[in-house]
VEXDOVEX-140770 format. One record per atom (N, C-alpha, C): chain; x, y, z; residue number from 0; atom name. Coordinates in pm, whole numbers, plus 32768, in hexadecimal, padded with zeros to 4 digits. Layout:
N
NUTI  kette    px    py    pz   nr  atom
NUTI      A     X     Y     Z  NUM    CA
...
This chain:
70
NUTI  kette    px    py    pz   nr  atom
NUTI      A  9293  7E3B  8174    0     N
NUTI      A  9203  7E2F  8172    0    CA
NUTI      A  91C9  7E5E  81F6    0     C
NUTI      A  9158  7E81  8205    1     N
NUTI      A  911A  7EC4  824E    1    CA
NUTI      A  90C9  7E57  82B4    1     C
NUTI      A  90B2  7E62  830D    2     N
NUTI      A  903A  7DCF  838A    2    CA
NUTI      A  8FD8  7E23  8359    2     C
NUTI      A  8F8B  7DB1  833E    3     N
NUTI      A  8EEE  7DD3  8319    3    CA
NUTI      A  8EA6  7D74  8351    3     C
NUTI      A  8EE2  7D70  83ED    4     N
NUTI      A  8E97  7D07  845D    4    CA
NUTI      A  8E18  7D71  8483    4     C
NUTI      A  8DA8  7D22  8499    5     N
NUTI      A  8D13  7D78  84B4    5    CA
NUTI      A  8D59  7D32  8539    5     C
NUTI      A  8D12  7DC1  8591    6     N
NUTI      A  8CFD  7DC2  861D    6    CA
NUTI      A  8C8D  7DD3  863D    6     C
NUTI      A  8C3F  7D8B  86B5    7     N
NUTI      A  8BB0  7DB1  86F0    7    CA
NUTI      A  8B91  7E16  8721    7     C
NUTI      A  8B65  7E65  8712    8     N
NUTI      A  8B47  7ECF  877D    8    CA
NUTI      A  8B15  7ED9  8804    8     C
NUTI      A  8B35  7F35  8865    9     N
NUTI      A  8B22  7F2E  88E6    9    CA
NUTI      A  8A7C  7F12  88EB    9     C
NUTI      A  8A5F  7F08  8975   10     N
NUTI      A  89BA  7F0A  89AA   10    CA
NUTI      A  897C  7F79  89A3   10     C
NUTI      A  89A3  7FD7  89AD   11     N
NUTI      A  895C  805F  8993   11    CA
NUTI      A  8956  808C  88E8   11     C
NUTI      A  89C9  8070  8892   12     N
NUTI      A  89C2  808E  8812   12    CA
NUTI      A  8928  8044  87E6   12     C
NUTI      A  8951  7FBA  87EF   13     N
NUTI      A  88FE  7F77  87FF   13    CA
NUTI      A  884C  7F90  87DA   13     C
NUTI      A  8866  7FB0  8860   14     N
NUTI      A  87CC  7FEC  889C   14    CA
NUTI      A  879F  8069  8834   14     C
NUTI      A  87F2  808F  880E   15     N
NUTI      A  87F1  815D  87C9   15    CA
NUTI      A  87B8  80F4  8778   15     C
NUTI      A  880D  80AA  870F   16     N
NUTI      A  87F0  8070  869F   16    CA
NUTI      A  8751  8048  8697   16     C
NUTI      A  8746  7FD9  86DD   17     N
NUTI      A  86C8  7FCB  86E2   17    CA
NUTI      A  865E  802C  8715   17     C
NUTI      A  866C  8075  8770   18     N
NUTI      A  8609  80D7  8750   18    CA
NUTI      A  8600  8121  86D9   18     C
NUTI      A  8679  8123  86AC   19     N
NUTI      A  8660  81A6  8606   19    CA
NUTI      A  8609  8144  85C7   19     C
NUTI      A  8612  80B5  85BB   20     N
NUTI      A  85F4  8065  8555   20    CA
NUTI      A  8555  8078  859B   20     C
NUTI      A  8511  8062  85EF   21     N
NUTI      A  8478  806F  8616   21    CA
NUTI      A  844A  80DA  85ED   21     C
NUTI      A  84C8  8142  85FF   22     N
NUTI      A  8467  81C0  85D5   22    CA
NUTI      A  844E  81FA  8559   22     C
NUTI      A  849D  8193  84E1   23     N
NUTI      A  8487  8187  8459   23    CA
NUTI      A  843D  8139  8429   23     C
NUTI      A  8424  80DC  849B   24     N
NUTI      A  83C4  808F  844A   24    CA
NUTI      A  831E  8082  846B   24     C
NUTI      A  833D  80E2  84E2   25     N
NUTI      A  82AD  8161  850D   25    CA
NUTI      A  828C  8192  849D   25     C
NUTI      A  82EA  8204  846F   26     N
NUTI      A  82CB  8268  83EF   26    CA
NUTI      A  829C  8205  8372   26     C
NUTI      A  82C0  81AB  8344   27     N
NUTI      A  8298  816D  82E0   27    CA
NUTI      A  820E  8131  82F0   27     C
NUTI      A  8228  8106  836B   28     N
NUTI      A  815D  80D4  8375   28    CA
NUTI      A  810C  8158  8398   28     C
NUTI      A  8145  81D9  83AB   29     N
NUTI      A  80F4  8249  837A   29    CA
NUTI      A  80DD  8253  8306   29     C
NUTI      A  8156  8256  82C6   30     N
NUTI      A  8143  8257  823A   30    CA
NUTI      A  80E5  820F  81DB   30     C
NUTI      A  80FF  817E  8206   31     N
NUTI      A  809F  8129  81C7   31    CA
NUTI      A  8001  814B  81E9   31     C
NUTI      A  7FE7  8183  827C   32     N
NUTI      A  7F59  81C1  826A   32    CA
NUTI      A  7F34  8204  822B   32     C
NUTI      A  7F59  8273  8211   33     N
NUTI      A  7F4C  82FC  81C4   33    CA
NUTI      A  7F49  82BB  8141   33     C
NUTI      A  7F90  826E  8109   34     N
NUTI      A  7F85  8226  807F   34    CA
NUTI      A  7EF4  81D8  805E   34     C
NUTI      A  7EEE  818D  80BB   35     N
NUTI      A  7E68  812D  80D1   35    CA
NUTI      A  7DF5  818D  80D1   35     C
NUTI      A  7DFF  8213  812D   36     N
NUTI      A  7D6B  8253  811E   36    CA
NUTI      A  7D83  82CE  8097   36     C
NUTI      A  7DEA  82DE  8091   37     N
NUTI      A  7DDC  8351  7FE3   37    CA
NUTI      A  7D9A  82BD  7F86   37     C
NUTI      A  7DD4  8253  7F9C   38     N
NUTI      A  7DA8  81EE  7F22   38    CA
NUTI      A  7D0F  81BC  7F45   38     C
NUTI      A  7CAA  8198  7FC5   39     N
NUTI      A  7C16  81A3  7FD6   39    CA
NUTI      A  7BE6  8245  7FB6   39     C
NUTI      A  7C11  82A3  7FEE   40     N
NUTI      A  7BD3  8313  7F8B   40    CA
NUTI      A  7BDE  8324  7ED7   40     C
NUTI      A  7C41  82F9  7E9E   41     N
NUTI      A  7C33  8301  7E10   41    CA
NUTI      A  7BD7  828A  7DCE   41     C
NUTI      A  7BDB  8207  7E38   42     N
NUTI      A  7B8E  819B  7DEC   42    CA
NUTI      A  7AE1  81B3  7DFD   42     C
NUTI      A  7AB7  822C  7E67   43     N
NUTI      A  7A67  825B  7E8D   43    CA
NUTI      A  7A3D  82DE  7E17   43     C
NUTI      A  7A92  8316  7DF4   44     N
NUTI      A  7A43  8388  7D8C   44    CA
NUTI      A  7A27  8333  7D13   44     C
NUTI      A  7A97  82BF  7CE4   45     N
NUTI      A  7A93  8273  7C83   45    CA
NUTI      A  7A08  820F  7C6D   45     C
NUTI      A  79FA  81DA  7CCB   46     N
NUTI      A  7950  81A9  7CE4   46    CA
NUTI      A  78F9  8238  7CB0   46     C
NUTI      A  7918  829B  7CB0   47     N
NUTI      A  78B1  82F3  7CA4   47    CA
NUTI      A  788C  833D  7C41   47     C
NUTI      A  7900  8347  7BD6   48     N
NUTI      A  793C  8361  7B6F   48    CA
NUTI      A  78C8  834A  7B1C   48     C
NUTI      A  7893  83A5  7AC8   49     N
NUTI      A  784A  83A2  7A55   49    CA
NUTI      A  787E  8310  79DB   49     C
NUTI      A  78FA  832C  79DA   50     N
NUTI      A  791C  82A4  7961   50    CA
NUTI      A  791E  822B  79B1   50     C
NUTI      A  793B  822C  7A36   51     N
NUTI      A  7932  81AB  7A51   51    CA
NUTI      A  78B1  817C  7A66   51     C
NUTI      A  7844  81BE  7A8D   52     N
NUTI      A  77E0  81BD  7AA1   52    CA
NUTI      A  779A  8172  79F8   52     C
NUTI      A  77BE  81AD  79AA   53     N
NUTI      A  77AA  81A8  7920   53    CA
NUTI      A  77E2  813B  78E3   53     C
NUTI      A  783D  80FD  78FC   54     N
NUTI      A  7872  8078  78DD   54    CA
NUTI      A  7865  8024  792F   54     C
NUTI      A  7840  8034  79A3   55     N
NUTI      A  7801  7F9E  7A07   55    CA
NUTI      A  7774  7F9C  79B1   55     C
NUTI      A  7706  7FF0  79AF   56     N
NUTI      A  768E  7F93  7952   56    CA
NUTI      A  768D  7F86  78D6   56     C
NUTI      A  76F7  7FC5  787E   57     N
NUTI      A  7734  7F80  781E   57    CA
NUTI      A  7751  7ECC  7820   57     C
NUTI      A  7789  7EC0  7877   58     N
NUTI      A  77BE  7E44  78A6   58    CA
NUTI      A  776E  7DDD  78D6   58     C
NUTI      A  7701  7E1F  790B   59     N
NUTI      A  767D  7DCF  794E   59    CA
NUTI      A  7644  7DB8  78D8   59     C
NUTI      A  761B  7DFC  7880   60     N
NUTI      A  75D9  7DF3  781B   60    CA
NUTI      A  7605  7D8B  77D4   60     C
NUTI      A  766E  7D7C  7796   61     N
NUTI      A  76E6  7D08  775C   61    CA
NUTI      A  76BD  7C9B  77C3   61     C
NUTI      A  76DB  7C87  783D   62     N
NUTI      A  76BB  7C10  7883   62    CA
NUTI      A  7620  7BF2  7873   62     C
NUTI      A  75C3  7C27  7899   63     N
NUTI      A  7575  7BFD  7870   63    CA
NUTI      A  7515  7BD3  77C8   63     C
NUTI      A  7573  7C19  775C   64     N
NUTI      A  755D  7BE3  76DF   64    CA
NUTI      A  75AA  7B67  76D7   64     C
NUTI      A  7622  7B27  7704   65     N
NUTI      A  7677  7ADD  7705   65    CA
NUTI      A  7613  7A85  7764   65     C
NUTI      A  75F4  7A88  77BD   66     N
NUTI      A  7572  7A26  7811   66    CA
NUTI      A  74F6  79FA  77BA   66     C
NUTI      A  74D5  7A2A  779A   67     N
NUTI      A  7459  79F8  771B   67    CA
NUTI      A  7484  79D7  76B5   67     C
NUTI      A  74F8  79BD  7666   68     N
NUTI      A  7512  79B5  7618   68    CA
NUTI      A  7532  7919  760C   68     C
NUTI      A  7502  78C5  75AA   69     N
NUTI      A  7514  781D  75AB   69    CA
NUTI      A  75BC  7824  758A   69     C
């Protein structure tokens, strides 16, 4: 059988390690920006959108027949 004892790594591996790991987890909170503002620009044309436009006073309309209504 083979030792499949884990060893620690030195202070400098170490260090590499954790820097790779900051600098991945840099890129991902880039990432997650770029996600966050493509997703406020689409919820932004979507507000603007002829059908949505068209089914929000659809909807108002319904609420307010549903308000007068005993």
């Amino acid at each position: 059988m083979m030792n499949t004892e884990k060893k620690i790594p030195d202070a400098e591996t170490r260090a590499k390690n954790v820097e790779r790991l900051k600098q991945v987890c840099l890129r991902f909170d880039y990432l997650n920006m770029l996600l966050e503002e493509a997703s406020i620009l689409l919820e932004a044309d979507r507000i603007k959108s002829p059908l949505y436009i068209h089914r929000r006073e659809q909807l108002k309309k319904q609420v307010e027949q549903w308000k007068e209504s005993p």
